[in-house]
C-alpha positions in Angstrom: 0.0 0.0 0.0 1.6 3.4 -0.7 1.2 6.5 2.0 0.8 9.9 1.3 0.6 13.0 3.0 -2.6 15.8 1.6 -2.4 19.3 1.5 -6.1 20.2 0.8 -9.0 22.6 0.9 -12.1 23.5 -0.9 -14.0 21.4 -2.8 -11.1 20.1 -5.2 -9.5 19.3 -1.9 -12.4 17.2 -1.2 -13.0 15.3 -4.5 -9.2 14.7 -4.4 -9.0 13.4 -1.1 -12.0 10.9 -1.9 -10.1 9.4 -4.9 -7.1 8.9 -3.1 -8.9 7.1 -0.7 -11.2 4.9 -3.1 -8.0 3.9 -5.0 -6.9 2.7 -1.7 -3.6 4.9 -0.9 -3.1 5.3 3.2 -3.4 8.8 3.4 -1.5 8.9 6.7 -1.9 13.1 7.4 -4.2 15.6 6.2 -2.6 19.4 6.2 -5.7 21.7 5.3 -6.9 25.5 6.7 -8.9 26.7 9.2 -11.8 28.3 7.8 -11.3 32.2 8.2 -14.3 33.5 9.7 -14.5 36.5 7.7 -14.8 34.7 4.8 -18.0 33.3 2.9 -17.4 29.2 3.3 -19.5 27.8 0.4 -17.6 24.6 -0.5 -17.0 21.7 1.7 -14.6 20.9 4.3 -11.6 19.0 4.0 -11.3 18.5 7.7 -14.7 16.7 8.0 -13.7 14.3 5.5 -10.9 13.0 6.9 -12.4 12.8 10.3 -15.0 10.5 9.0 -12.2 7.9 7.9 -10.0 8.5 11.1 -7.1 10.5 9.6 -5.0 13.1 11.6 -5.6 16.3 10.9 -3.4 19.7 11.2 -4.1 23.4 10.6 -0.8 25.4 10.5 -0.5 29.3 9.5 2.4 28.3 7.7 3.3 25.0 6.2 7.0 25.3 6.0 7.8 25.5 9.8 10.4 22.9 11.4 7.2 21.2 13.4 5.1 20.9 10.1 8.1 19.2 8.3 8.8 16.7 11.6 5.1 15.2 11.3 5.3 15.1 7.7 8.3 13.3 7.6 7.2 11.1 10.7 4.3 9.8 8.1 6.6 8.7 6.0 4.8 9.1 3.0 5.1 7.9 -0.6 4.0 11.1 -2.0 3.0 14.3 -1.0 -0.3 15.5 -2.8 -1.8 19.2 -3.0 -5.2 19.7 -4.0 -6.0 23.7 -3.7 -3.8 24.2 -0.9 -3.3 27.8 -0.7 0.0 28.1 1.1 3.2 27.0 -1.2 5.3 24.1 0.0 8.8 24.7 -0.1 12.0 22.6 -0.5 12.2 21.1 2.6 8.8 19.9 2.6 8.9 19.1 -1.3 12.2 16.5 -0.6 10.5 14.3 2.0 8.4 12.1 0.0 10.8 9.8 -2.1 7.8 9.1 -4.9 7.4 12.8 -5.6 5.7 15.9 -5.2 2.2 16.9 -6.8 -0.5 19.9 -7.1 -3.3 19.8 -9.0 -4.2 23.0 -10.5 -7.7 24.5 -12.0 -6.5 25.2 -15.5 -5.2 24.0 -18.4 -0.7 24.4 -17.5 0.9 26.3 -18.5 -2.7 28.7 -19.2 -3.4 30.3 -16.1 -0.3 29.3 -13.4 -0.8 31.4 -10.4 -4.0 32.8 -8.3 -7.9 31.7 -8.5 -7.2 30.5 -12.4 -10.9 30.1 -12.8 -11.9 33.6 -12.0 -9.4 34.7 -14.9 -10.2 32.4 -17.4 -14.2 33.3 -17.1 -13.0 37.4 -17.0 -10.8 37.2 -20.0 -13.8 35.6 -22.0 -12.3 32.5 -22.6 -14.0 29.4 -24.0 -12.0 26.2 -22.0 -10.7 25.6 -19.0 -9.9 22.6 -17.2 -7.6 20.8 -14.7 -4.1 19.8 -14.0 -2.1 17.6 -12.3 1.4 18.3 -12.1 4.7 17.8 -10.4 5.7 20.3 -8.0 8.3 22.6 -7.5 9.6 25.8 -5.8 8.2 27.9 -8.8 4.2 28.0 -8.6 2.6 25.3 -11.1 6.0 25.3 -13.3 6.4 21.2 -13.1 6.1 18.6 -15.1 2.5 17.4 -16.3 1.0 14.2 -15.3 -2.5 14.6 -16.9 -5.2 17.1 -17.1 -8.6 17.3 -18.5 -10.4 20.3 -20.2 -13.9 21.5 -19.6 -16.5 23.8 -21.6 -16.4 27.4 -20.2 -20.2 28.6 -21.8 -20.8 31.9 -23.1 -23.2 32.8 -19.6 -21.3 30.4 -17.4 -20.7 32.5 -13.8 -16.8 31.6 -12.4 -19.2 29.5 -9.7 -20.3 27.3 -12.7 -17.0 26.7 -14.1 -15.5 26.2 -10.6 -18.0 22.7 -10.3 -17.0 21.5 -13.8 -13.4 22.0 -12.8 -13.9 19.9 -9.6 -15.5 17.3 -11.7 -12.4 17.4 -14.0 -9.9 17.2 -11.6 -11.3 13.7 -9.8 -11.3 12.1 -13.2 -7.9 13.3 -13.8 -6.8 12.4 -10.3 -8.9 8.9 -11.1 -7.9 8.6 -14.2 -4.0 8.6 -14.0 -3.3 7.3 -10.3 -2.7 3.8 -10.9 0.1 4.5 -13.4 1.5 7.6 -10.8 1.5 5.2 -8.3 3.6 2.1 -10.3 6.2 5.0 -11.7 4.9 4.1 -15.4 2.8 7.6 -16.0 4.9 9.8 -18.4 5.3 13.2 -17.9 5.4 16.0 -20.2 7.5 19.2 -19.1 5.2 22.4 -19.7 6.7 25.3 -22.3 5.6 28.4 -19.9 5.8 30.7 -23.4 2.3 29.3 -24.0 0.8 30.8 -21.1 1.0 33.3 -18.4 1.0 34.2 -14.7 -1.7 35.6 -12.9 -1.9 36.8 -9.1 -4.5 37.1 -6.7 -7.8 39.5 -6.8 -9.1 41.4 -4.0 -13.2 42.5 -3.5 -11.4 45.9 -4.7 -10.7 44.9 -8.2 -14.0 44.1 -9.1 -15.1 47.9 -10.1 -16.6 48.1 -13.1 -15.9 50.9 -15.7 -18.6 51.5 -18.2 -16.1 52.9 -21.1 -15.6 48.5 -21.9 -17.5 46.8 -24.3 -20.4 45.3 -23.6 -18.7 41.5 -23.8 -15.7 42.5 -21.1 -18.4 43.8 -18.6 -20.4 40.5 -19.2 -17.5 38.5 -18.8 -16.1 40.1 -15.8 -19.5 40.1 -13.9 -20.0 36.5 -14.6 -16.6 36.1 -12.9 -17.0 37.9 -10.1 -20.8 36.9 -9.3 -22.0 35.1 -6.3 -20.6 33.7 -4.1 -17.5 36.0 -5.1 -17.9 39.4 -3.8 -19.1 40.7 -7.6 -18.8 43.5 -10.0 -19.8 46.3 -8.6 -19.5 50.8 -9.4 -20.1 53.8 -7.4 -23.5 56.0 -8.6 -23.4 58.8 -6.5 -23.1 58.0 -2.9 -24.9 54.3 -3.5 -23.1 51.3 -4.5 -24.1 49.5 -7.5 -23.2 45.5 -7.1 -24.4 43.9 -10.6 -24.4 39.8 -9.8 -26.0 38.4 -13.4 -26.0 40.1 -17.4 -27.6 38.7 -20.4 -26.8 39.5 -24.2 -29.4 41.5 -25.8 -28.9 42.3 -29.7 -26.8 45.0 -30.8 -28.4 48.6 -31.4 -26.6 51.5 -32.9 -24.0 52.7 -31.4 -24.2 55.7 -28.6 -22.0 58.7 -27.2 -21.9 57.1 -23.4 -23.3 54.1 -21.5 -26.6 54.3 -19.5 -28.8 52.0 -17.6 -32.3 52.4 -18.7 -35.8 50.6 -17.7 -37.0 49.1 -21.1 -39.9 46.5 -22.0 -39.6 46.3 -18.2 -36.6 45.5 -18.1 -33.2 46.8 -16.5 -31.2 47.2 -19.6 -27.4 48.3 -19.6 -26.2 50.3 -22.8 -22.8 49.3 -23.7 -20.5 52.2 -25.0 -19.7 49.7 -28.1 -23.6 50.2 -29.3 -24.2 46.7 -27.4 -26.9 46.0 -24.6 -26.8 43.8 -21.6 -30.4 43.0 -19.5 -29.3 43.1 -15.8 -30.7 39.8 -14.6 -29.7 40.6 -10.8 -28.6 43.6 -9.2 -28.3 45.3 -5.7 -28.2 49.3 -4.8 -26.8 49.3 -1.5 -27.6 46.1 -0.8 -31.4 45.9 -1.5 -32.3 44.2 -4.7 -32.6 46.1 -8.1 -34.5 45.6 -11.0 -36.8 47.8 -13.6 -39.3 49.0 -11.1 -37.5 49.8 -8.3 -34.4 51.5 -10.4 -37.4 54.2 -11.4 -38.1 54.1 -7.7 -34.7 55.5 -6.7 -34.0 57.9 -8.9 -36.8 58.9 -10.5 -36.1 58.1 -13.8 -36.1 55.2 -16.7 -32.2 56.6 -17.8 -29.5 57.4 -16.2 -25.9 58.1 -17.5 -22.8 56.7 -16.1 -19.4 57.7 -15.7 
């Protein structure tokens, strides 16, 4: 039987965990977070799971402290796995396991190395995304490929969306390619990083909307900053403007400057490109906001933005 040490949260942590353990490695210690209270927890926990099959369990602020390496290396593990771990392991930790080091990653290496890959993908329109497994290494999601598996990003899929086919992808991969990982006969392919790019982290702060984009960027980067991400939001006077869902309407001519405007009672956003986007959810300072109640506030069916 081979033993392996987990670094794991979210809900790829999960799934992951679950196929280790169906394929029958001894997972011999969990690493994962503690949930950060000021956070919205959406996805499932890590910890639970591996209290329900009796594994030992730690929570460290940092990962690459002399105490984390000591029970690590007391598990003597195989291989060290990393399924949306958010801290990265460094060399110390990365030597211990004999049979390797691996991370699997929510995008299609070397597309989208770095921070929350899924959010990006969905912001900068793109069509496919998927997940990766992959050796790891001091440098962020730089090693070696073991397998990965693309999904469909559809043209109204929210980052949420895209997040669950993602999890899906990455059991079968995980599934898919763990009896070979485990015998040393899976081949691995070593990524050329001049096909794609590296992203960082986004705050709540960098989801402000500006109305001079085309109507498609403000689609796409609502739908990848909508619930249960703290969403797209702007400033209209002293009220803030948090817009959670947009639909495609056809094109009209084009205009001198982007308005919302209540039409065939609808909320309907005027692109500066000429194109239209029906607000499908919206809040004003945190109470809802749709066709009748934008005439409520401010008196109006148009108002111009800036």
């Amino acid at each position: 039987m081979h033993t392996a040490v987990v670094f794991a949260y979210h809900n790829v942590g999960v799934r992951c965990l679950a196929t280790l353990l169906a394929r029958g490695v001894h997972v011999a210690l969990v690493v994962t977070h503690r949930d950060n209270p000021s956070e919205t927890i959406w996805f499932d926990s890590v910890a639970e799971l591996a209290s329900r099959h009796g594994i030992a369990v730690i929570t460290p602020d940092d990962p690459n402290t002399p105490e984390v390496i000591a029970a690590v290396s007391a598990a003597q593990p195989d291989f060290l796995f990393s399924f949306y771990y958010r801290h990265m392991l460094k060399a110390p930790l990365l030597a211990i396991a004999p049979r390797g080091a691996y991370n699997m990653h929510g995008s299609l290496l070397p597309q989208y190395r770095g921070r929350v890959p899924v959010n990006w993908a969905v912001l900068r329109g793109e069509t496919e995304t998927g997940a990766t497994l992959h050796v790891m290494n001091e440098k962020p999601d730089n090693g070696a490929i073991v397998d990965q598996q693309a999904v469909p990003i559809l043209p109204d899929d929210t980052a949420h969306e895209v997040f669950g086919k993602v999890t899906v992808a990455a059991e079968q991969v995980l599934w898919r390619c763990l009896p070979a990982l485990l015998s040393g006969t899976h081949p691995l392919t070593v990524q050329d990083l001049s096909l794609g790019g590296y992203f960082g982290g986004r705050k709540p702060e960098d989801g402000r909307l500006d109305w001079s984009w085309p109507a498609r960027r403000i689609h796409d980067f609502v739908r990848a900053l909508s619930k249960p991400y703290p969403g797209a939001f702007a400033d209209i006077g002293s009220k803030r403007l948090v817009v959670w869902r947009t639909w495609r309407l056809p094109d009209t001519a084009p205009i001198a400057a982007s308005h919302l405007a209540v039409q065939d009672g609808m909320l309907v956003l005027h692109c500066a490109d000429g194109s239209r986007l029906r607000v499908l959810e919206a809040e004003l300072d945190g109470a809802m906001l749709d066709a009748e109640t934008f005439a409520r506030h401010f008196g109006a069916t148009h108002l111009a933005l800036s």
